[in-house]
C-alpha positions as CSV (number, residue, x, y, z in Angstrom):
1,X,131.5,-2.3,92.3
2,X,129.5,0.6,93.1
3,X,125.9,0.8,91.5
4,X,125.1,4.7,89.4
5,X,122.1,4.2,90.8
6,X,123.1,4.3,94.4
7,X,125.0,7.8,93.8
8,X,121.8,9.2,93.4
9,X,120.8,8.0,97.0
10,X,122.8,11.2,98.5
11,X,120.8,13.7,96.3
12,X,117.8,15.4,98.8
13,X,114.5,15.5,97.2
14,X,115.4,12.5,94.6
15,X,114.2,9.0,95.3
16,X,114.7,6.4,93.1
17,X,111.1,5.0,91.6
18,X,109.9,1.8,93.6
19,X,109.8,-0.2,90.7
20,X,113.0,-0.7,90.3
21,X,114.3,-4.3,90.6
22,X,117.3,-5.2,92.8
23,X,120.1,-7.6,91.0
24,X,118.0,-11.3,91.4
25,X,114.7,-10.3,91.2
26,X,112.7,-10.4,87.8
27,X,111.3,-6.9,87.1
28,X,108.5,-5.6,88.1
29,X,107.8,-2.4,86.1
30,X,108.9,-1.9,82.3
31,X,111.5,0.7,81.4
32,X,109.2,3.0,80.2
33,X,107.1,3.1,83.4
34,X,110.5,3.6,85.2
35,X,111.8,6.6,82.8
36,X,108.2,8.3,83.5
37,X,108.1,8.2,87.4
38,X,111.3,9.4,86.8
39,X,110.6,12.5,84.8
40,X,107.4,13.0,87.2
41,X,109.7,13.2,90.2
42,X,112.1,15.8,88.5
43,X,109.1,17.7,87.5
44,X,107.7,17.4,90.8
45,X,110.8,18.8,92.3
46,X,111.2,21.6,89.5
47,X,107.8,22.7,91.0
48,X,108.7,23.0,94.7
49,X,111.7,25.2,93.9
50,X,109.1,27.4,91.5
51,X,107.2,27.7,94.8
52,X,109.6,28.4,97.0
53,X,111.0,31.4,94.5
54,X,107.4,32.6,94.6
55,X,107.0,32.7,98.4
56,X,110.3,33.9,98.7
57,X,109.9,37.0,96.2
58,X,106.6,37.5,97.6
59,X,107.0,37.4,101.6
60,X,108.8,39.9,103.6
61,X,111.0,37.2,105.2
62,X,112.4,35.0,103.0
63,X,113.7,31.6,104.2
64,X,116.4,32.4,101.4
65,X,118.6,28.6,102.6
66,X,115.8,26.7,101.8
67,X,115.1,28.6,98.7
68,X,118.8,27.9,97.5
69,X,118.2,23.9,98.3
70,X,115.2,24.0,96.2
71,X,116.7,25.3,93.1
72,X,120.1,23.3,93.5
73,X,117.5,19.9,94.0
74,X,115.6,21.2,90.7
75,X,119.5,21.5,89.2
76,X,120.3,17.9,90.1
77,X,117.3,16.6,88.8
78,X,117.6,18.2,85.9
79,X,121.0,17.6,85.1
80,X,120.8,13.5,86.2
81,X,117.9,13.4,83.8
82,X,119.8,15.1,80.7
83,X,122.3,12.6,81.5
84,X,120.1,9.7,81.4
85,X,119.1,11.0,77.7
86,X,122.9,11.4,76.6
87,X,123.8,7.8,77.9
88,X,120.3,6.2,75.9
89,X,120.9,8.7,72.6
90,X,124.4,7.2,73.0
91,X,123.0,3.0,73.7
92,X,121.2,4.0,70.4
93,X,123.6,5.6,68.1
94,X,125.9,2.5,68.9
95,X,122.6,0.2,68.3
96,X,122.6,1.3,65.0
97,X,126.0,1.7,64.2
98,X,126.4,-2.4,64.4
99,X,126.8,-3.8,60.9
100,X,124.6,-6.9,60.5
């Protein structure tokens, strides 16, 4: 079975945060420390492709391919980490939808 985790291996610009443990190994960093180098990466990527819309409005020979890679890696990120809410809003509607 393929991991989601390793789908995001393809993605330029998005590396998965070093904490994260591999299948027999006992975790090194909590979730929380995981979900924030996460949303520091997609920040961090969000403000390369601000830069490179900057340079390439304000130069008179815009690189405009690697503009376009910048702002479709900002998408990605930005989309992979809206979907990582959706699916934890969704682990905790079902939480506490359980009848006890």
């Amino acid at each position: 079975m393929i991991s989601p985790l390793s789908l995001t291996s393809g993605v330029p610009g998005l590396q998965m945060p070093q904490g994260l443990p591999s299948a027999g190994t006992p975790p090194s960093a909590s979730f929380q420390e995981t979900l924030l180098q996460s949303w520091q990466q997609m920040q961090g990527v969000q403000g390369d492709a601000q830069q490179a819309i900057q340079a390439a409005l304000s130069s008179d020979d815009p690189a405009l391919v690697e503009t376009f890679t910048a702002v479709r890696e900002s998408d990605l990120a930005l989309r992979l980490m809206i979907q990582i809410r959706n699916k934890l809003l969704d682990a905790y509607q079902e939480i506490q939808n359980l009848r006890m």
